[in-house]
C-alpha positions in Angstrom: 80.4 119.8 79.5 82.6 117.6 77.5 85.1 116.9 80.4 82.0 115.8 82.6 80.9 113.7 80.3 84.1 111.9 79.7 84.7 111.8 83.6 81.6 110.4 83.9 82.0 107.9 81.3 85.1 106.7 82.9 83.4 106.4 86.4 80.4 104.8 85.0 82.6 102.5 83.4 84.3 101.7 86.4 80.9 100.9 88.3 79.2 98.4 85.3 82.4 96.7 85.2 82.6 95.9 88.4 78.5 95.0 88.6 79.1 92.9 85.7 82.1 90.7 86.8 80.6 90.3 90.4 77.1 89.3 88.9 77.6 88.2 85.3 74.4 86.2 85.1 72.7 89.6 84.6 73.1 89.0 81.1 72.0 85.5 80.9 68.8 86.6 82.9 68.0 90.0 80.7 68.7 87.6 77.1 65.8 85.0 78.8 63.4 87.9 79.1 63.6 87.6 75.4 64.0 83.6 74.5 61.1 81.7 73.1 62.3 78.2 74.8 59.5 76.2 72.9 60.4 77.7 69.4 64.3 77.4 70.7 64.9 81.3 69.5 64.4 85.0 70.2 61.2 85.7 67.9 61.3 89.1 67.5 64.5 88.8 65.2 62.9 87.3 62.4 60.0 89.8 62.0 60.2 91.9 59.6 59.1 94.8 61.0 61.3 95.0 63.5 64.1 94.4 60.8 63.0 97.4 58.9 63.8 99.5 62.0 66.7 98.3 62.7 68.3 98.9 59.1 67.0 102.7 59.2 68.0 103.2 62.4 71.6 101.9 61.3 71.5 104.6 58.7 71.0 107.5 60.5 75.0 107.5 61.8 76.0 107.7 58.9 73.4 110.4 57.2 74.9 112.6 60.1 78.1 111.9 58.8 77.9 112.8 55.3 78.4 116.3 55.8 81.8 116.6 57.1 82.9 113.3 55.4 81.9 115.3 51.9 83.4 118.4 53.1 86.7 116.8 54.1 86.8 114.8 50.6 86.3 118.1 48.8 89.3 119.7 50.2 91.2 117.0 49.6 90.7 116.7 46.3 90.7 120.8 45.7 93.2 121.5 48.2 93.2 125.3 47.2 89.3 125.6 47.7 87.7 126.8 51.1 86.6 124.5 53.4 82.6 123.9 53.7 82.8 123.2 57.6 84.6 124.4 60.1 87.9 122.1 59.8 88.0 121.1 63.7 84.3 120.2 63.8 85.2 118.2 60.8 88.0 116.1 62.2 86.3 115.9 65.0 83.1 113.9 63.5 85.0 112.0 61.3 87.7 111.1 63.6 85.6 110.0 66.4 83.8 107.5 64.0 86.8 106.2 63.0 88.7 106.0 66.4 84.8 104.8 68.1 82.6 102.8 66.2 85.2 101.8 63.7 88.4 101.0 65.0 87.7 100.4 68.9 85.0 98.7 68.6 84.2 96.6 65.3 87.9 96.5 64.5 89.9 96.2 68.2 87.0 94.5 70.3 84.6 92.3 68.3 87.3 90.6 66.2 89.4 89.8 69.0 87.4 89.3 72.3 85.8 86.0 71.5 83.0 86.4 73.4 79.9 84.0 71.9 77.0 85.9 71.1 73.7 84.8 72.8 72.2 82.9 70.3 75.3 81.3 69.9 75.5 80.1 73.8 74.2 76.7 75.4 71.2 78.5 77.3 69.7 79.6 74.6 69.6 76.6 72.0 73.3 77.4 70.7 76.4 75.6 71.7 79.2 78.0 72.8 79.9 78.6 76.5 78.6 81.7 78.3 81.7 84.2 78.6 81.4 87.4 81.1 82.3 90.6 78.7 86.0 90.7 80.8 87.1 86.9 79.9 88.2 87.1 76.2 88.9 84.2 73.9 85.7 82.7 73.6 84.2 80.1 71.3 83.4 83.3 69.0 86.0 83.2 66.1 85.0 86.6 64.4 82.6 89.0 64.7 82.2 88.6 68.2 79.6 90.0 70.7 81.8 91.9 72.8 81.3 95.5 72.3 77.9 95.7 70.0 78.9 97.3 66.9 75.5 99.0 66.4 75.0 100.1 69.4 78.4 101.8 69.2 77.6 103.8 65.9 74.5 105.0 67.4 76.0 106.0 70.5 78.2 107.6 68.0 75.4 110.2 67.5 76.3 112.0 70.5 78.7 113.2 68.6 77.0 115.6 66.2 75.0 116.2 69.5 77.2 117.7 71.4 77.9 120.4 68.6 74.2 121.9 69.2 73.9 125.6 70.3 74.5 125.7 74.0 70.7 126.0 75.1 69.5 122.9 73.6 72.6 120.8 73.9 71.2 119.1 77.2 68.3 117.9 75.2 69.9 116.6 72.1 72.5 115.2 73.7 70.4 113.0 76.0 68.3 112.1 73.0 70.9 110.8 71.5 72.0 108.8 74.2 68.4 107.5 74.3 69.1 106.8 70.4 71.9 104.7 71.4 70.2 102.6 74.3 67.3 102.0 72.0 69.3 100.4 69.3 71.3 98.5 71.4 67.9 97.5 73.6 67.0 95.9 69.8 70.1 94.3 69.4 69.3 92.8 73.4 65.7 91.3 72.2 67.7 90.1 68.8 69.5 87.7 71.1 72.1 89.7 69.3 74.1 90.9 72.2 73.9 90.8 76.3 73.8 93.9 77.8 76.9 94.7 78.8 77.8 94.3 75.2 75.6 97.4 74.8 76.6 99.4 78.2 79.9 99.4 77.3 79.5 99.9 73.5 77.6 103.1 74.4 80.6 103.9 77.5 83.7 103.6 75.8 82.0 105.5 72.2 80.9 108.2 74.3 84.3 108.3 76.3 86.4 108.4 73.1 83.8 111.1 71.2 84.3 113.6 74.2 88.2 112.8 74.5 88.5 114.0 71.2 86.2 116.6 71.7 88.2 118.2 74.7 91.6 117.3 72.2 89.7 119.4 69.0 87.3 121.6 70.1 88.5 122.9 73.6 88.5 126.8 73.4 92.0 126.4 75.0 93.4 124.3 71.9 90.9 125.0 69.2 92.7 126.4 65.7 90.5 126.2 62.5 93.2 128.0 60.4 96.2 125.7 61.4 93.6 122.3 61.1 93.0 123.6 57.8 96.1 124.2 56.9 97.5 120.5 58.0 94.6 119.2 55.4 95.9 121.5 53.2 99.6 119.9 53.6 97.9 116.2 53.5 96.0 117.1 50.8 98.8 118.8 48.9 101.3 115.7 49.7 99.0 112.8 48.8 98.4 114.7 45.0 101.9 114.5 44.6 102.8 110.9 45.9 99.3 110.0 43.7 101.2 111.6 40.7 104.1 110.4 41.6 102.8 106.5 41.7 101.1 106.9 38.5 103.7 108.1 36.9 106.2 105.4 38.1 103.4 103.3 36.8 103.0 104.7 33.5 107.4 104.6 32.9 107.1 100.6 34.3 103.9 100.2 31.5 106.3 102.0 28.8 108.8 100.0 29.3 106.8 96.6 29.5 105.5 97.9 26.1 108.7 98.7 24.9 110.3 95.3 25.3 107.1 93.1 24.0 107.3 95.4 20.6 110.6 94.5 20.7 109.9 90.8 21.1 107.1 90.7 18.7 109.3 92.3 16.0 112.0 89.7 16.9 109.5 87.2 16.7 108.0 88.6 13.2 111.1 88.4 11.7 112.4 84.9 12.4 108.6 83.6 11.2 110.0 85.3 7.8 113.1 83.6 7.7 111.0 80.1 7.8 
């Protein structure tokens, strides 16, 4: 199931990018939907309700997280003790939100791209040029609008997803790509992002969750007991660099001591002899 959904990531990928750069006033004409022209801003991102939704929908990533990121941290810091989870499903969730929402996306994407956010763009009452998602260097200087960072941490959820028993797998999976699309929809009415901000948030997240789900959890190339033991090793080897630093610390700290005793007696001794 994973390879067909990374196949058909790549293919959908393919197809919106091509829709997108033959007709990129699709986003212009979805953000209007959404525009208030007389009060010269998207309304629905200052209520407060809607606010509230989006902050405890941007929590829920992160709540399915917690369980491997805490079991990971524990056998890091007790490198001897069992691991709570199995350790491939564990690299696997915590890798993928690094390598997805983190890295590709906030880190690689947004930062760089340039593209102006909609607010931000002359249509709607800003004063950036409209940029189609494939021409980067924008007006944007940081925290760009191309790929939506949100959306791609909810999209993120098909990550945990795709670990349900095989029978309901179909389900959760396709609600949490519905998860996804509806946080990024909210980001849409924000005047947050265009639409292909979200399209391909939710495209390249999903295609880099299933890559490393094929890479970790393929029966073919699964190992729990060597994944645990290469924690084990990381584990091990950053206790002893940690010890090692602090201990190169404490010599350096010994010595500084050392020589300002040595000065102060100095000192002391020639305020006598006044």
């Amino acid at each position: 199931m994973a390879r067909s959904w990374l196949l058909a990531s790549v293919a959908l990928g393919l197809v919106f990018g091509l829709v997108f750069a033959v007709y990129p006033l699709i986003d212009l004409e979805v953000a209007r939907l959404f525009f208030d022209g007389h009060k010269s801003k998207f309304p629905i991102s200052v209520t407060y309700e809607w606010n509230l939704v989006r902050q405890l929908a941007n929590w829920i990533p992160f709540l399915l997280l917690i369980p491997a990121l805490f079991a990971l941290l524990r056998k890091i810091v007790f490198p001897g003790s069992e691991i709570l989870i199995s350790p491939s499903v564990v690299v696997f969730l915590v890798a993928s939100f690094i390598v997805g929402p983190g890295l590709t996306s906030n880190l690689l994407l947004k930062e760089n791209w340039g593209r102006p956010r909609p607010n931000h763009v002359e249509q709607f009452a800003g004063t950036a040029d409209f940029q189609p998602w494939w021409r980067p260097g924008g007006a944007c200087e940081r925290n760009c609008s191309f790929v939506s960072g949100e959306a791609s941490q909810a999209f993120w959820v098909v990550a945990p997803a795709v670990l349900a028993p095989a029978p309901l797998r179909p389900i959760v999976m396709g609600t949490a790509v519905v998860f996804g699309a509806s946080v990024g929809a909210m980001r849409v009415i924000f005047g947050r992002h265009f639409v292909s901000d979200i399209v391909f948030a939710g495209i390249i997240t999903i295609a880099i969750v299933m890559a490393l789900y094929v890479l970790l959890l393929d029966p073919v190339r699964r190992n729990d007991a060597r994944m645990e033991k290469l924690i084990e090793r990381f584990a091990v080897s950053l206790h002893r660099n940690t010890a090692a630093l602090l201990s190169g610390v404490g010599t350096a700290l010994a010595h500084a001591g050392n020589t300002l005793r040595h000065a102060g007696q100095h000192l002391h001794k020639r305020i006598a002899c006044l």
